[in-house]
LOFI-471447 format. One record per atom (N, C-alpha, C): atom name; x, y, z. Coordinates in steps of 0.02 Angstrom, whole numbers, padded with zeros to 5 digits. Atoms other than C-alpha are relative to their C-alpha. Example, Ala and Ser with C-alpha at 12.3 -4.5 7.8 and 13.67 -1.06 7.14 Angstrom:
REM LOFI-471447
PT  atom      px      py      pz
PT     N   00045  -00059   00000
PT    CA   00615  -00225   00390
PT     C   00045   00060   00000
PT     N  -00042  -00059  -00003
PT    CA   00684  -00053   00357
PT     C  -00039   00055   00037
//
This chain:
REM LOFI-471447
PT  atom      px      py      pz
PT     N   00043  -00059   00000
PT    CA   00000   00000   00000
PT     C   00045   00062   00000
PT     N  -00046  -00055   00019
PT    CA   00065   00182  -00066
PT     C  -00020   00019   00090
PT     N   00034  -00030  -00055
PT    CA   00099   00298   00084
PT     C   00001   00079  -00021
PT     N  -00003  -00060   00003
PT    CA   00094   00484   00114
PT     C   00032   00022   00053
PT     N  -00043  -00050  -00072
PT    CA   00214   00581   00227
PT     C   00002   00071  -00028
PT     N  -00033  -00069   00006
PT    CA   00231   00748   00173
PT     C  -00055   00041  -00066
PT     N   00041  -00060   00013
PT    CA   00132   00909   00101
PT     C   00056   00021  -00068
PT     N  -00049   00002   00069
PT    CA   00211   00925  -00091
PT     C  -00004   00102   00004
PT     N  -00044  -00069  -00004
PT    CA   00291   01089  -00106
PT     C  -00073   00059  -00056
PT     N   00040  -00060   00052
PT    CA   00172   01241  -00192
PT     C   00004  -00042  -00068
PT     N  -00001  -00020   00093
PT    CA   00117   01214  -00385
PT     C   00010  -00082  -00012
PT     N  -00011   00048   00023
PT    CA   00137   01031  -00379
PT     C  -00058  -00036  -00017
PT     N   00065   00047   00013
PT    CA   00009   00927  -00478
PT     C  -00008  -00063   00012
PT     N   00030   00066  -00014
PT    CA  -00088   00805  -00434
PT     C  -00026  -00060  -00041
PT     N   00010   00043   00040
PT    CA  -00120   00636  -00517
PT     C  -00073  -00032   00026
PT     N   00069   00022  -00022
PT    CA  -00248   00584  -00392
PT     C  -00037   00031   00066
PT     N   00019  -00053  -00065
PT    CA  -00384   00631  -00246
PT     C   00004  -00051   00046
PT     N   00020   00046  -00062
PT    CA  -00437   00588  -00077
PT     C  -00040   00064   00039
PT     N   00042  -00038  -00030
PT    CA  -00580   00664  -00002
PT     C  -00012  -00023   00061
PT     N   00004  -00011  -00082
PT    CA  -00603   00676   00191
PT     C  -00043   00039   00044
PT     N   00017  -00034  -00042
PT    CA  -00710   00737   00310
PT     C   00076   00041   00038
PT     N  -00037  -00054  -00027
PT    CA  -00640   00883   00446
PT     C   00025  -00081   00064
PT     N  -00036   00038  -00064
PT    CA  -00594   00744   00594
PT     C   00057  -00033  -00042
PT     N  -00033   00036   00021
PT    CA  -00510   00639   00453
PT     C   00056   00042  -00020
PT     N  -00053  -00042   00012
PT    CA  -00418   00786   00408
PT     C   00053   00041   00049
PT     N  -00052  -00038  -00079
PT    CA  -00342   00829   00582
PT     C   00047  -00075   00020
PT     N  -00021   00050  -00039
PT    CA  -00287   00648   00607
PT     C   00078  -00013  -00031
PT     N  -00053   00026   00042
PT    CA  -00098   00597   00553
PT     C   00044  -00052  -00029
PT     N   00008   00059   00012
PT    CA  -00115   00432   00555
PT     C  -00063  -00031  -00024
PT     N   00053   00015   00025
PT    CA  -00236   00363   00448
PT     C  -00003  -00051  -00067
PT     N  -00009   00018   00064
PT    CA  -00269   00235   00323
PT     C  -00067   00012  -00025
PT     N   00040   00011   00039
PT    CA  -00397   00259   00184
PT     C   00018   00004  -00077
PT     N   00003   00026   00067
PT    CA  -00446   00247   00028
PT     C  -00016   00076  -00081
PT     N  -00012  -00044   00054
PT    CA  -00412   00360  -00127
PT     C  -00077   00023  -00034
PT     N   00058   00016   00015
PT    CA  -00560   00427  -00213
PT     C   00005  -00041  -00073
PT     N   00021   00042   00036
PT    CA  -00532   00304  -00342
PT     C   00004  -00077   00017
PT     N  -00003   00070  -00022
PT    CA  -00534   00156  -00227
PT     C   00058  -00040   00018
PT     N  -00078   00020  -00027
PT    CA  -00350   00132  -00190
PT     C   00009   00013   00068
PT     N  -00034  -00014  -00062
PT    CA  -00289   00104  -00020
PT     C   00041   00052   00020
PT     N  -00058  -00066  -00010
PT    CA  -00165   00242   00054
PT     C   00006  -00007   00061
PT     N  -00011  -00016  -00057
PT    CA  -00083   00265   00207
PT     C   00027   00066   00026
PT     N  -00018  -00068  -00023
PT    CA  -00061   00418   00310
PT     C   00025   00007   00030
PT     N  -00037   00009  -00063
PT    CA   00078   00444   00397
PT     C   00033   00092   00013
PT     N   00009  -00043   00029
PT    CA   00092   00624   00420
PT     C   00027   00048   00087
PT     N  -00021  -00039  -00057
PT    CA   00168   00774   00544
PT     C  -00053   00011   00029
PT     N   00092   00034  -00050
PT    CA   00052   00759   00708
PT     C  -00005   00092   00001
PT     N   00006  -00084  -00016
PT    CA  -00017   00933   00738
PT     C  -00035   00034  -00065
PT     N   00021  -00065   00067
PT    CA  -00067   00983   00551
PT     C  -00089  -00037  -00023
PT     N   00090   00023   00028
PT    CA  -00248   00975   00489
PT     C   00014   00011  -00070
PT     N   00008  -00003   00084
PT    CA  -00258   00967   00297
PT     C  -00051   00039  -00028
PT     N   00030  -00077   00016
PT    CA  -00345   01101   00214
PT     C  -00019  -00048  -00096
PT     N   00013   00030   00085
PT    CA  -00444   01043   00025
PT     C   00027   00034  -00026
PT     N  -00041  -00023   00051
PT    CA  -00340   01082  -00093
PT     C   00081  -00001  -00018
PT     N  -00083   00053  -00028
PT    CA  -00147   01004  -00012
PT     C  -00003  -00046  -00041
PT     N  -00004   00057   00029
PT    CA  -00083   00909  -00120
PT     C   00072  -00055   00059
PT     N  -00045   00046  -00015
PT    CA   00012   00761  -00042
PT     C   00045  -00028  -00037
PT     N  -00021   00038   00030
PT    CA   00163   00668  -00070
PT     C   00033  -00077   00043
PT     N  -00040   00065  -00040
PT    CA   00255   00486  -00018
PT     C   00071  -00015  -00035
PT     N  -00061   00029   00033
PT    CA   00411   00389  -00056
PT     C  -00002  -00032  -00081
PT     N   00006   00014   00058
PT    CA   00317   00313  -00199
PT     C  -00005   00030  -00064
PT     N  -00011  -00042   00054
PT    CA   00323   00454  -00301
PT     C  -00075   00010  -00029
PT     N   00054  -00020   00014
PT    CA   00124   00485  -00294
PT     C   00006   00085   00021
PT     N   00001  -00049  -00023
PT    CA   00053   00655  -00289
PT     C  -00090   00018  -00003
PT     N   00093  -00003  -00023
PT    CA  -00145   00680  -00210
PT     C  -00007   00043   00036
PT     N   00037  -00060  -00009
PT    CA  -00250   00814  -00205
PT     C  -00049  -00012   00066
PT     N   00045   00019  -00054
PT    CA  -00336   00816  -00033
PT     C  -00053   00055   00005
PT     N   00067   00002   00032
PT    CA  -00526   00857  -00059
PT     C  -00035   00011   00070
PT     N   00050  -00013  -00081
PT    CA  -00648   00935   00102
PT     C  -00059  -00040  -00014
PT     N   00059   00016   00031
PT    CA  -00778   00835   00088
PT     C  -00077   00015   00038
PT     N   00066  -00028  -00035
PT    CA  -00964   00901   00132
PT     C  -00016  -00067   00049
PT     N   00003   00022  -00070
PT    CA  -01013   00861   00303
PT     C  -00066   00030   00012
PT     N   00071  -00039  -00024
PT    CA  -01171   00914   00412
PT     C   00042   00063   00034
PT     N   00003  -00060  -00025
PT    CA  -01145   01105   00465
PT     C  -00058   00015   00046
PT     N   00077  -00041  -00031
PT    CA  -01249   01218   00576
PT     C   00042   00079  -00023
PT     N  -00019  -00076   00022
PT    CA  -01236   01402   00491
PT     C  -00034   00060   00027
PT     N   00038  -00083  -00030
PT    CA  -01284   01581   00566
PT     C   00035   00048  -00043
PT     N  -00035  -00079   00044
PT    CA  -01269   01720   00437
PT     C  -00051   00062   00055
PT     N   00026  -00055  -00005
PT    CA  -01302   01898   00495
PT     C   00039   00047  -00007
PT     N  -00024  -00049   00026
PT    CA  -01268   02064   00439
PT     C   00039   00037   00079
PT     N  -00041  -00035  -00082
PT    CA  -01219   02121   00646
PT     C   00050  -00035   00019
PT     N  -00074   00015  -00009
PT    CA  -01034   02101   00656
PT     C   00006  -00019   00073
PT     N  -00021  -00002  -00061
PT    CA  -01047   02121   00838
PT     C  -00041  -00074   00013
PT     N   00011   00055  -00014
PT    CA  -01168   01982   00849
PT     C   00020  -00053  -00009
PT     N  -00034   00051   00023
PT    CA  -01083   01862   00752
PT     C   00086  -00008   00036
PT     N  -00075   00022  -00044
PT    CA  -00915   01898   00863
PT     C  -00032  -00023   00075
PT     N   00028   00019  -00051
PT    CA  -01019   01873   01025
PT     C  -00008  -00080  -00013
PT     N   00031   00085   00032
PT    CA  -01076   01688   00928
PT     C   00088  -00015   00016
PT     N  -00059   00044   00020
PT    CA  -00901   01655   00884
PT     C   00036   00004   00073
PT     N  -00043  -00001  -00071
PT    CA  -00814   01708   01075
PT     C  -00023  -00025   00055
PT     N   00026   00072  -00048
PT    CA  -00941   01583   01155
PT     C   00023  -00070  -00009
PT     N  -00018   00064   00054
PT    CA  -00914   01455   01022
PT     C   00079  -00015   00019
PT     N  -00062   00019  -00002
PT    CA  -00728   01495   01051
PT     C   00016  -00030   00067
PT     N  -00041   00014  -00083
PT    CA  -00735   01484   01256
PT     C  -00001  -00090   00012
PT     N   00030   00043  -00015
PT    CA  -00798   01309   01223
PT     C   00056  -00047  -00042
PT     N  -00035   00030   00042
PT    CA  -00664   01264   01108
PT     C  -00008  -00045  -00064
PT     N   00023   00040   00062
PT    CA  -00779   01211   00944
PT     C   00042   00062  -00039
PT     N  -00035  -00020   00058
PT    CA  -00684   01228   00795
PT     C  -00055   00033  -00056
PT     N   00024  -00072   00043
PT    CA  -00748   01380   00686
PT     C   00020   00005  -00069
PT     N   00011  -00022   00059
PT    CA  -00758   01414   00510
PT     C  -00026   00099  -00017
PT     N   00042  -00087  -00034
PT    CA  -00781   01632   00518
PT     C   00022   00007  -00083
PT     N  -00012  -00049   00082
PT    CA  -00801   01727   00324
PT     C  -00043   00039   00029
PT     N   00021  -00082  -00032
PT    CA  -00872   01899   00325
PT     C  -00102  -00015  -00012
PT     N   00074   00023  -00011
PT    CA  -01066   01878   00382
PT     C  -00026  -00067   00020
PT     N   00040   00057   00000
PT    CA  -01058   01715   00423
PT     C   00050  -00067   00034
PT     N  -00054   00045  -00032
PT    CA  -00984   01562   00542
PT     C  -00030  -00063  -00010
PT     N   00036   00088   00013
PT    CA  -01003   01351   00521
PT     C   00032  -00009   00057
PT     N  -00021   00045  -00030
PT    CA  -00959   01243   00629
PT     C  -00021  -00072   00008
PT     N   00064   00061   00013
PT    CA  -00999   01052   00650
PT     C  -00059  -00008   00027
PT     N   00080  -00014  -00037
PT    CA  -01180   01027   00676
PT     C  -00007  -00045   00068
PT     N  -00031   00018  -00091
PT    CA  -01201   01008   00862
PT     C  -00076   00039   00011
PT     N   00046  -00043  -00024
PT    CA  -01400   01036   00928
PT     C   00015   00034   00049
PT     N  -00018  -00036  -00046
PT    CA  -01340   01079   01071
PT     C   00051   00090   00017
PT     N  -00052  -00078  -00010
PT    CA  -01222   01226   01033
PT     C  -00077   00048  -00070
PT     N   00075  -00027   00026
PT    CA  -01376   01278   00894
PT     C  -00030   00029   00042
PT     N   00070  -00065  -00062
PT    CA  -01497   01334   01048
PT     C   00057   00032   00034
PT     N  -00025  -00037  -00024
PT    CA  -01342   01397   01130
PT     C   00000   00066  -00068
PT     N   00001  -00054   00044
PT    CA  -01301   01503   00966
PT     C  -00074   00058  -00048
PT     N   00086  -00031   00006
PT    CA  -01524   01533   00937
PT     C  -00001   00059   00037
PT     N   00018  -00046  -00052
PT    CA  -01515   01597   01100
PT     C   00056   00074   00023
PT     N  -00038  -00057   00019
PT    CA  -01385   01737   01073
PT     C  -00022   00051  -00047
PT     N   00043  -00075   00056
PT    CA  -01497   01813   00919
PT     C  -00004  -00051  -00029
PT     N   00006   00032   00095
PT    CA  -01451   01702   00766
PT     C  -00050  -00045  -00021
PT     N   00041   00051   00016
PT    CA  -01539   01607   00661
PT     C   00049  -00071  -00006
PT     N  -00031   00028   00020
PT    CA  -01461   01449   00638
PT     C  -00029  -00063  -00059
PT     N   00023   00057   00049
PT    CA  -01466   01330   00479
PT     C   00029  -00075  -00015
PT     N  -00027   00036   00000
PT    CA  -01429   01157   00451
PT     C   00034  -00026  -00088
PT     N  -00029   00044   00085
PT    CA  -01307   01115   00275
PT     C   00024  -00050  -00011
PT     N  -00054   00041   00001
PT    CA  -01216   01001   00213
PT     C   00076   00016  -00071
PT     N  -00061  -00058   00020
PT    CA  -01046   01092   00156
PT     C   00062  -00030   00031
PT     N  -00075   00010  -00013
PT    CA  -00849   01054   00146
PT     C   00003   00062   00083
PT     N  -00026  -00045  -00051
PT    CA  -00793   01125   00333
PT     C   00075   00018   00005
PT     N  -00048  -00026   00008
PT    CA  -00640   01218   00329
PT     C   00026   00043   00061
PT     N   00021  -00054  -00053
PT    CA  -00613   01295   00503
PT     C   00074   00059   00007
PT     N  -00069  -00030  -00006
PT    CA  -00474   01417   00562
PT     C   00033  -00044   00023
PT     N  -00070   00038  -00038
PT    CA  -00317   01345   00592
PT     C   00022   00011   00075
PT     N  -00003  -00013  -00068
PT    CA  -00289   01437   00752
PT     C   00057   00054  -00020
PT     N  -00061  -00042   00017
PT    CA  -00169   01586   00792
PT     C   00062  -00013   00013
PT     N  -00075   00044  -00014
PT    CA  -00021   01474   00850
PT     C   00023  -00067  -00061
PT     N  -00018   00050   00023
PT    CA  -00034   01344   00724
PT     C   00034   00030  -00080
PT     N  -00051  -00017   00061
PT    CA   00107   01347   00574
PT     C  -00063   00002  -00055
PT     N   00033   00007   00057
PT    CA   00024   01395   00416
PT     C   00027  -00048  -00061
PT     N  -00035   00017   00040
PT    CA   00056   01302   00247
PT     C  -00047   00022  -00068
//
């Protein structure tokens, strides 16, 4: 079975994918399966979450495109900046991983943080959407 250790340098193309949920994409050990049905192993620096659109590489001289794959969300858009930072600095005291663009935060769908985030103002909706969250302000970018 091919493996994967390492995050291929900028601009490098990819031959094949692998799509992942957000837990599968924080883990650095992992085996699955390519999206064309090929095994893969993940052996991978502990600490990094994978972001869609990393391409991977291994010893075997593969190179795979890693793919967010839609998940269940809970979404609150609103136009009140202040409200939506109040959402997000509860969300943050609690330590759920955040997704923030301008008007609007995801996170994984969770009823329970929903009536917490209802009951602050928002509306909240349920999607199903690639999650992409912040990395954090300590964690290395790539």
């Amino acid at each position: 079975m091919p493996t994967l250790t390492q995050l291929a340098p900028p601009g490098t193309e990819s031959t094949r994918s692998l799509t992942l949920c957000y837990e599968s994409r924080s883990k650095s050990r992992l085996l699955a399966k390519l999206d064309d049905g090929a095994d893969v192993g993940l052996f991978l620096e502990r600490g990094r979450v994978l972001r869609g659109g990393d391409v991977l590489t291994g010893p075997e001289g593969l190179a795979v495109l890693v793919r967010a794959a839609p998940e269940a969300v809970s979404v609150a858009r609103s136009g009140d900046g202040l409200l939506l930072a109040r959402a997000c600095y509860h969300l943050g005291n609690r330590h759920v991983a955040l997704q923030i663009a301008a008007g609007e935060l995801r996170y994984l769908a969770d009823p329970v943080l929903d009536g917490m985030v209802r009951g602050l103002g928002l509306a909240v909706q349920q999607e199903t959407a690639p999650f992409e969250p912040e990395s954090g302000a300590y964690s290395h970018a790539h």
